[in-house]
C-alpha positions as CSV (number, residue, x, y, z in Angstrom):
1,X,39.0,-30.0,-21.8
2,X,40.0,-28.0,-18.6
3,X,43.6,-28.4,-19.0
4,X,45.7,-26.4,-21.6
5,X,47.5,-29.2,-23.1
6,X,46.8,-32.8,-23.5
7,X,49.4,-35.9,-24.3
8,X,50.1,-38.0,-27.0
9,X,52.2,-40.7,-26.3
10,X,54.4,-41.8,-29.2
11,X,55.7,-45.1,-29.2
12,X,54.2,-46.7,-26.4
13,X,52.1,-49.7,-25.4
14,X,48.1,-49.6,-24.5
15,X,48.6,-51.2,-21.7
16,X,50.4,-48.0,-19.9
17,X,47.8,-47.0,-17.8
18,X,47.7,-43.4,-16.6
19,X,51.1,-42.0,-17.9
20,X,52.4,-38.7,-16.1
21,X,54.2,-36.0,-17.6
22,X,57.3,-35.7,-16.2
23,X,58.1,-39.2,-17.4
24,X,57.3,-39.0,-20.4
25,X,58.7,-35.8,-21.5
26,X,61.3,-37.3,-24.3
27,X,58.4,-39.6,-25.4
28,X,55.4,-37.5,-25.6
29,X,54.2,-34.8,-28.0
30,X,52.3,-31.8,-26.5
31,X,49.5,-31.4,-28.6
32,X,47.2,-27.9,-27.4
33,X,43.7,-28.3,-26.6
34,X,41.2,-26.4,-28.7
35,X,38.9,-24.0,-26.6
36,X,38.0,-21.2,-29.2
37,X,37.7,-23.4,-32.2
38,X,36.2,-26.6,-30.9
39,X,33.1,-26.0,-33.1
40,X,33.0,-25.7,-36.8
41,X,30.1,-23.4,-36.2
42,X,32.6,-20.6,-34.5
43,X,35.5,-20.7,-36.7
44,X,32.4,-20.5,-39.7
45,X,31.5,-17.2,-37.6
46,X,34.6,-16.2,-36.4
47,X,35.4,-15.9,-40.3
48,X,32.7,-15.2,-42.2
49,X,32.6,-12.2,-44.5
50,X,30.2,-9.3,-44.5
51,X,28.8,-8.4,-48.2
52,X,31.2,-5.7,-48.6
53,X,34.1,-8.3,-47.9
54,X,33.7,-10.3,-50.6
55,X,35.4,-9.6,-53.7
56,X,33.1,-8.5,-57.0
57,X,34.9,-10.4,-60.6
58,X,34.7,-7.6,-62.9
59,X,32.0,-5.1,-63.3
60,X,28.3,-5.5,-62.9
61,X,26.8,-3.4,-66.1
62,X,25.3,-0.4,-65.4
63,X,21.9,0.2,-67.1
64,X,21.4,3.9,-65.7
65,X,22.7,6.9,-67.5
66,X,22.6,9.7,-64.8
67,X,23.5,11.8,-67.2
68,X,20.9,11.3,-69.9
69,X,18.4,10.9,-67.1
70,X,19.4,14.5,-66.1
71,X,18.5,15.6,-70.3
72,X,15.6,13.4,-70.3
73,X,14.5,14.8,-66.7
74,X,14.9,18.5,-68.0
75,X,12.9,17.5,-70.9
76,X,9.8,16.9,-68.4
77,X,8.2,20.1,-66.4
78,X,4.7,18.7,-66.3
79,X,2.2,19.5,-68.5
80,X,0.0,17.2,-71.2
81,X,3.2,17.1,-74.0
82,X,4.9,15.0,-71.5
83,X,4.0,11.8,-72.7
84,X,4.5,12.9,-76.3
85,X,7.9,14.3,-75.4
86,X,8.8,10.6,-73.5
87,X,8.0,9.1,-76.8
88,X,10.1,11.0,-78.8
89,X,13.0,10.5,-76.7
90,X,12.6,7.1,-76.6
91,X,12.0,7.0,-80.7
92,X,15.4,8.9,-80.6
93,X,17.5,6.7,-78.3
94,X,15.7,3.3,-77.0
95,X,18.7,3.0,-75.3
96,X,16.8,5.2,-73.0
97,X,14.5,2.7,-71.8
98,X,16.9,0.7,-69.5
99,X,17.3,4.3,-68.0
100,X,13.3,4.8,-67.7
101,X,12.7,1.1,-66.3
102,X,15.6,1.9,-64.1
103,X,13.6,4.3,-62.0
104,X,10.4,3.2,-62.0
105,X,11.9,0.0,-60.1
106,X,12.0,-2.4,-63.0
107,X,14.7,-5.0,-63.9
108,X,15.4,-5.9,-67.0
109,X,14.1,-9.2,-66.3
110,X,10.7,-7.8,-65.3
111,X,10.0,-6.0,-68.0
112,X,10.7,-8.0,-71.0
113,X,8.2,-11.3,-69.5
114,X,5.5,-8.3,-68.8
115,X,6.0,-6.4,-72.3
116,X,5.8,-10.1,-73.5
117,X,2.9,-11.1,-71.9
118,X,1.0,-7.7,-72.9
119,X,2.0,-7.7,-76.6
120,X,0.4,-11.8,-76.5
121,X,-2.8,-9.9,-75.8
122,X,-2.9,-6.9,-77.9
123,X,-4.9,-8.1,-80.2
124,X,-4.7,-6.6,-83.7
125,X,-8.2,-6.1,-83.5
126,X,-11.0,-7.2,-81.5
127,X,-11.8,-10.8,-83.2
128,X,-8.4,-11.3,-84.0
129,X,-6.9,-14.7,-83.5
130,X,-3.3,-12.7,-84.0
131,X,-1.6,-10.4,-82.2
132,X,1.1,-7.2,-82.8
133,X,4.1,-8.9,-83.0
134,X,2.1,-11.8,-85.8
135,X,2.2,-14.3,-83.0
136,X,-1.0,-16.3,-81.6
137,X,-3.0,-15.0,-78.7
138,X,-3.1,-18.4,-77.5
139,X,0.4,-18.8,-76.8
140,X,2.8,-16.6,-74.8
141,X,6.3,-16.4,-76.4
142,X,8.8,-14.8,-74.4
143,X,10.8,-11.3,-75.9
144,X,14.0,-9.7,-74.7
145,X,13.6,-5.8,-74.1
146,X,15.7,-5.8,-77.2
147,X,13.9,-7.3,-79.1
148,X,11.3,-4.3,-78.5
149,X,13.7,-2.1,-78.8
150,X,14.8,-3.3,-82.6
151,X,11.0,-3.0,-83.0
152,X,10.4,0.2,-82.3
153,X,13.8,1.7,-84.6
154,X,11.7,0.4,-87.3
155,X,9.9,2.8,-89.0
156,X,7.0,1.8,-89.7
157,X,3.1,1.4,-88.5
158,X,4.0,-1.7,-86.6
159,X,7.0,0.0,-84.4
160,X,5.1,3.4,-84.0
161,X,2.8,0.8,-81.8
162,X,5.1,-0.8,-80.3
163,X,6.3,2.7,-79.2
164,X,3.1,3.6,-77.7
165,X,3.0,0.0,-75.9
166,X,6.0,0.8,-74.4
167,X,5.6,4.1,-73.3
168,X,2.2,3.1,-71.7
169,X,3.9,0.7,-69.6
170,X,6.2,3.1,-68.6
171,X,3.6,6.0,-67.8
172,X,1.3,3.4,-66.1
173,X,4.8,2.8,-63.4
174,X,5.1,6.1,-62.4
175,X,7.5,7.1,-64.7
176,X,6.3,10.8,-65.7
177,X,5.8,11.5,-62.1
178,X,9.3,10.6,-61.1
179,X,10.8,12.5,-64.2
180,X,9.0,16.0,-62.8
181,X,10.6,15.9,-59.4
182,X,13.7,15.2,-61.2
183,X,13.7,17.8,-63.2
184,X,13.4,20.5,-60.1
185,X,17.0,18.7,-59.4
186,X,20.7,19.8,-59.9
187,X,22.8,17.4,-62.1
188,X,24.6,16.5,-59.0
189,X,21.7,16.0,-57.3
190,X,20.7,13.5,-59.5
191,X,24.3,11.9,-59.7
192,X,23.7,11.3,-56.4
193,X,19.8,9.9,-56.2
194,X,21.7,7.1,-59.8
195,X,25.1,6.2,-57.7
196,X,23.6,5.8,-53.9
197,X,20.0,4.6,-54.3
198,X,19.2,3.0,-57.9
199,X,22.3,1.3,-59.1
200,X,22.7,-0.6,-55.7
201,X,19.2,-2.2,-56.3
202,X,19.6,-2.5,-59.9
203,X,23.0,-4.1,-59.8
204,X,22.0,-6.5,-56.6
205,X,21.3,-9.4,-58.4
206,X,24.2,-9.0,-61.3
207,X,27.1,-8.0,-58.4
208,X,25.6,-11.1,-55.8
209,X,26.7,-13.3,-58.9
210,X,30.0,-11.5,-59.5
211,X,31.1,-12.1,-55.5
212,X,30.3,-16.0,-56.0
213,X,32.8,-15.7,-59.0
214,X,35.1,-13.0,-57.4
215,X,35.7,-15.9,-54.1
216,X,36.4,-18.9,-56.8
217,X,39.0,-16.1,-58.3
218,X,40.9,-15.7,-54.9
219,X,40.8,-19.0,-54.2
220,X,42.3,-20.0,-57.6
221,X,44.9,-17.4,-57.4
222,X,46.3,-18.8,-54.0
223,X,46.3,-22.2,-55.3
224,X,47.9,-21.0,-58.5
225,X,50.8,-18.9,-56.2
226,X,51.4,-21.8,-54.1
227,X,52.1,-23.9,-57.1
228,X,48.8,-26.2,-57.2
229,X,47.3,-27.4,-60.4
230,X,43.6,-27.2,-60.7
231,X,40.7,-27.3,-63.3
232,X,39.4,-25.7,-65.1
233,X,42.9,-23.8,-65.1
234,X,42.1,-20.1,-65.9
235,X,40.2,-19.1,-62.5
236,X,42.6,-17.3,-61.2
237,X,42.8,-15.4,-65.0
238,X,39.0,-15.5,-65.1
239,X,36.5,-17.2,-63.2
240,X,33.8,-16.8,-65.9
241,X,35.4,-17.7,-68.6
242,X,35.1,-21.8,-68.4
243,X,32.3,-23.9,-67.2
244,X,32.1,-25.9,-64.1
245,X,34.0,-29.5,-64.2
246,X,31.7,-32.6,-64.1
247,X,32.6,-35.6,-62.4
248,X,31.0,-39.4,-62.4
249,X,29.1,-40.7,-59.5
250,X,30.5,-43.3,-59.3
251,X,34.7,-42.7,-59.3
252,X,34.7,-39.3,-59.4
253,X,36.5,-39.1,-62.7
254,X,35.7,-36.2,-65.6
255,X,32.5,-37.0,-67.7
256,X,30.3,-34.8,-69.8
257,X,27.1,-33.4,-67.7
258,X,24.2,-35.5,-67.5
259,X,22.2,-34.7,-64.1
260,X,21.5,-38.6,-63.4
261,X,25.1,-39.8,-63.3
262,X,27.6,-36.3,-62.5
263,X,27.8,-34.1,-60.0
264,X,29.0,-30.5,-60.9
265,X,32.4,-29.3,-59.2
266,X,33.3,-25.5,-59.3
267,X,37.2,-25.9,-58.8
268,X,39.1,-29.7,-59.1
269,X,42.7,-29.5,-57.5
270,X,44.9,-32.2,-59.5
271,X,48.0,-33.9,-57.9
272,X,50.0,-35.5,-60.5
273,X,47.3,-36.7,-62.8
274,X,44.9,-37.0,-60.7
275,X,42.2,-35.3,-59.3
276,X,42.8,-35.2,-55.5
277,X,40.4,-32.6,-54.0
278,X,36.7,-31.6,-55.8
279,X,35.6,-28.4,-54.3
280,X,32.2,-27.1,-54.1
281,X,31.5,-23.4,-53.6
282,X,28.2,-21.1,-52.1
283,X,28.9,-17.8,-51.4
284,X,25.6,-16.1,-50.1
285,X,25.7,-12.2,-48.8
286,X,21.9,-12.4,-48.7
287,X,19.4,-15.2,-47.5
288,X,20.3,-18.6,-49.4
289,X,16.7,-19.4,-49.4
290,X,14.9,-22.9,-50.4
291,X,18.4,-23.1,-53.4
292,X,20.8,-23.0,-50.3
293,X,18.4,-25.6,-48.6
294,X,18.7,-27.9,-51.8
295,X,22.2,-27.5,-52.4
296,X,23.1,-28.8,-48.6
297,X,20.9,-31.7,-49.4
298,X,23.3,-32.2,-52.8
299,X,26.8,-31.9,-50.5
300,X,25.4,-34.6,-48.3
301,X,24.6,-37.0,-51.1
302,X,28.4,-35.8,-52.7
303,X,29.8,-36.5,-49.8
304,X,27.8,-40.1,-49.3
305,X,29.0,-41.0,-53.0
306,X,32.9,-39.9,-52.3
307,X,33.1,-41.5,-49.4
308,X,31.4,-45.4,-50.9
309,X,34.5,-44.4,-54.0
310,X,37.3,-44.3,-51.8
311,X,36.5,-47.6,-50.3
312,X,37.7,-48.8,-53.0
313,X,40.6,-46.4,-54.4
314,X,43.9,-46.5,-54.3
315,X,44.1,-42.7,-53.5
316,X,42.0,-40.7,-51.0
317,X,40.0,-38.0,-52.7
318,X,38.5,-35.5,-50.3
319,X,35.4,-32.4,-50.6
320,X,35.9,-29.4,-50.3
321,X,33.8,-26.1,-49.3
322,X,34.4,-22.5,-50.3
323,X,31.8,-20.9,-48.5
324,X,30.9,-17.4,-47.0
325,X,28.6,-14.8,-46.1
326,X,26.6,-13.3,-43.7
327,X,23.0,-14.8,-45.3
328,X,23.8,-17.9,-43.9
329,X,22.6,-16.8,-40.3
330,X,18.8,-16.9,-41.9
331,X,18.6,-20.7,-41.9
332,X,21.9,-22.3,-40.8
333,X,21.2,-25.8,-39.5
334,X,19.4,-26.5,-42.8
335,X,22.2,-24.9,-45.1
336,X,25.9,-23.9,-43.9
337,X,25.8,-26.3,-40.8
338,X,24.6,-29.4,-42.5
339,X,27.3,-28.3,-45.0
340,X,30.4,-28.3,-43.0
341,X,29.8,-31.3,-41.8
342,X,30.5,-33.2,-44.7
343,X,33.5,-31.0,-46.0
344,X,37.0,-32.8,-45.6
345,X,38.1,-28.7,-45.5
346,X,35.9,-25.5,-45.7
347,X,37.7,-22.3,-47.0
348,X,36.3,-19.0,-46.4
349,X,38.0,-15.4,-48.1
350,X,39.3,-14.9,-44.3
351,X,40.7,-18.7,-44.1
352,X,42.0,-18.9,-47.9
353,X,45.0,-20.2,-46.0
354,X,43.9,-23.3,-44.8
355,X,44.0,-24.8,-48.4
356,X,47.5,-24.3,-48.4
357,X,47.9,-25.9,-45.1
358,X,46.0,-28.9,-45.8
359,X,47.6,-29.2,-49.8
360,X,51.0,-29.3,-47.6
361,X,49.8,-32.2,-44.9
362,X,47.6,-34.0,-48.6
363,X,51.9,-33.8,-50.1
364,X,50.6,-31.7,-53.1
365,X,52.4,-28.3,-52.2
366,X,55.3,-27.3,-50.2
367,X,54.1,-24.7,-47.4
368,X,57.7,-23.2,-45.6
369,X,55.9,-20.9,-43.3
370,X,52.9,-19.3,-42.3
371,X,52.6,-15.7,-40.9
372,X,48.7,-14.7,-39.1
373,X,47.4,-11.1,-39.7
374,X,47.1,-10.4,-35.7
375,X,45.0,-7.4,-36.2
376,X,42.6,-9.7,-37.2
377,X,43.4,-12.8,-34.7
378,X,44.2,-13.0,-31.2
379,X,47.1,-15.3,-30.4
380,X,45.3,-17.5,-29.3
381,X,43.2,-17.9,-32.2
382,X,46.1,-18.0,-34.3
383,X,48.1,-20.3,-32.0
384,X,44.5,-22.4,-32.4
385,X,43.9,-22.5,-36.3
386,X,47.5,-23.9,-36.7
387,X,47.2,-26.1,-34.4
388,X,44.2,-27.3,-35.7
389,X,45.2,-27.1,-39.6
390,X,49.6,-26.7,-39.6
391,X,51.8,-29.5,-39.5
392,X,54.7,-29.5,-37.2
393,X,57.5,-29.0,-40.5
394,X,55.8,-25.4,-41.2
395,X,57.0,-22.2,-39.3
396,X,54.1,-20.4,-37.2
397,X,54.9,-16.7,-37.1
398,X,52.4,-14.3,-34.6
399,X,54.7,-11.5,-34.7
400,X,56.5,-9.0,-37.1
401,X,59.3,-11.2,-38.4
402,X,58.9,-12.1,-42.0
403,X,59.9,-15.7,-42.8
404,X,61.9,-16.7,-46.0
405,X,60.5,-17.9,-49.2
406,X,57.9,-16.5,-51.7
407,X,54.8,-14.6,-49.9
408,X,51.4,-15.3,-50.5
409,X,48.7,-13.3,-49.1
410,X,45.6,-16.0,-48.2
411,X,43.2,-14.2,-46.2
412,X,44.2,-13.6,-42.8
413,X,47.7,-14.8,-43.0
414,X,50.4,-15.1,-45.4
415,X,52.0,-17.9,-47.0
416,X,55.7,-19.0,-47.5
417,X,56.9,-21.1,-50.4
């Protein structure tokens, strides 16, 4: 629209053709025409969160010891007792192997399906149908890197090989050549090369799971301060610590999982006894790849199921998104943009807000007041998101003045209940 404000006219006939303003100003409600946020796509932008943004639940666990790295490092100057030396550090403490893998560029992950697959073939001897572990050769079962580990405290014949299996693979990565040039370092030095370039890569995965969980957590923590009742009812507490709710296809009620006939929800906001509002959440700091592709395909056929239930029910339930992150702009019209189109609501960290706004106008909570963060928004971008999201019995503040009621601190702005 060209014009700043647009008319609704309350109360009259459709026959009135062409009403003017100054006629109708005890009649008519100025309603403000959206020019920033007119497209989902630039308030998605306008708020989305930057890796670093987005809160980690809990701690990823670290597998690197800098400071047995630094012991084992000093242990290593380069000559032919090297590899003798890595075994019996590793005989001492297999502990030390996460370390070892560690900086040779190996995850956890990794090396326990390649130690598997290289203990199916090691043959215990050349016509042997059997192989170390007593397992067949024609088969591939998988073992966890502890289960090695166990193996090689044994002493015994059997765990003295696995030992030398083990160290192999580790020689065979690089890992002697590594430990050399460590050991010309300082023990801050090496501090340094464990907290700045390997625990970032070794963590990546752990922590990118963490920040899905950590966004669920502030999300459930602003529904729980607002006074909203929501399932499973510890993820403000701890977002980890229950399983995703299932609901039926059909009428959207709780049901055990079966992948036919439920679709998984990560957060279910109650009103009463019912469930009101089924929220679906993909946080993705890093490119969401083909699963980001396929889980925009699932919201569509969500929403297509949702929408054919409240044809028929009594009470409107609506679908939700919590999403975020800056790996969205690697594929959005086939992920995040298909998305947002079928959300009743999308929350992001920066926007936590809106679902106290839109609880209020839904009659499940009570919002008083609502206060922007205008270092963060222009006014009018704040004047814009309420208009687009308040309700005319909530107080809009843009300046310094702090309304009454309880605060609660939703992403860019503040609550007041």
């Amino acid at each position: 629209m060209d014009c700043c404000l647009t008319w609704a006219v309350q109360g009259l006939g459709t026959n009135l053709k062409s009403p003017t303003p100054f006629f109708l100003t005890k009649r008519a409600v100025r309603i403000m025409a959206i020019q920033i946020f007119n497209d989902f796509r630039k308030e998605y932008w306008h708020h989305v969160s930057n890796q670093n943004e987005i809160p980690i639940f809990g701690h990823a666990e670290k597998s690197i010891d800098s400071e047995l790295l630094y012991t084992i490092a000093q242990q290593m100057p380069g000559n032919v007792e090297d590899l003798k030396t890595l075994k019996q550090i590793i005989s001492s403490n297999v502990d030390a192997i996460d370390t070892l893998r560690t900086i040779v560029g190996v995850t956890d992950k990794r090396m326990y399906l390649e130690l598997s697959y290289i203990f199916n073939k090691h043959r215990n001897n050349h016509n042997s149908e059997i192989n170390l572990l007593g397992e067949s050769v024609y088969s591939l079962k998988k073992h966890s890197v502890s289960y090695f580990k166990k193996l090689i405290g044994t002493p015994n014949e059997k765990g003295e090989e696995v030992l030398n299996v083990v160290a192999k693979y580790l020689e065979d990565r690089g890992v002697l050549s590594i430990l050399h040039v460590l050991n010309k370092m300082s023990r801050e030095e090496v501090d340094s090369l464990v907290d700045f370039l390997l625990l970032p890569k070794e963590i990546q995965q752990e922590e990118t799971k963490r920040r899905g969980h950590g966004a669920e957590q502030a999300l459930a923590i602003v529904l729980h301060s607002i006074g909203a009742s929501f399932i499973p009812d510890r993820r403000h507490i701890n977002p980890m610590s229950q399983d995703d709710q299932n609901v039926t296809k059909t009428n959207f009620e709780l049901a055990q999982r079966n992948e036919a006939s439920t679709w998984s929800m990560d957060l279910i906001i109650k009103q009463g006894q019912f469930l009101r509002v089924f929220v679906q959440g993909l946080i993705h700091s890093s490119d969401p790849g083909q699963y980001g592709v396929n889980k925009s395909g699932e919201t569509i056929s969500v929403k297509k199921d949702l929408v054919l239930h409240n044809e028929t029910s009594p009470i409107k339930k609506e679908l939700w998104g919590l999403v975020d992150g800056v790996g969205f702009i690697e594929n959005p019209e086939n992920t995040i943009f298909k998305m947002l189109q079928q959300f009743d609501t999308f929350v992001q960290l920066k926007s936590l807000y809106k679902a106290g706004l839109k609880l209020h106008k839904l009659g499940i909570v009570k919002i008083k007041a609502i206060r922007f963060d205008m270092d963060f928004y222009t006014k009018k971008e704040a004047d814009e998101m309420f208009e687009l999201y308040g309700s005319d019995n909530i107080i809009k503040v843009t300046d310094n003045s702090i309304p009454a009621g309880k605060e609660v601190k939703a992403g860019k702005a503040w609550l007041y209940v």
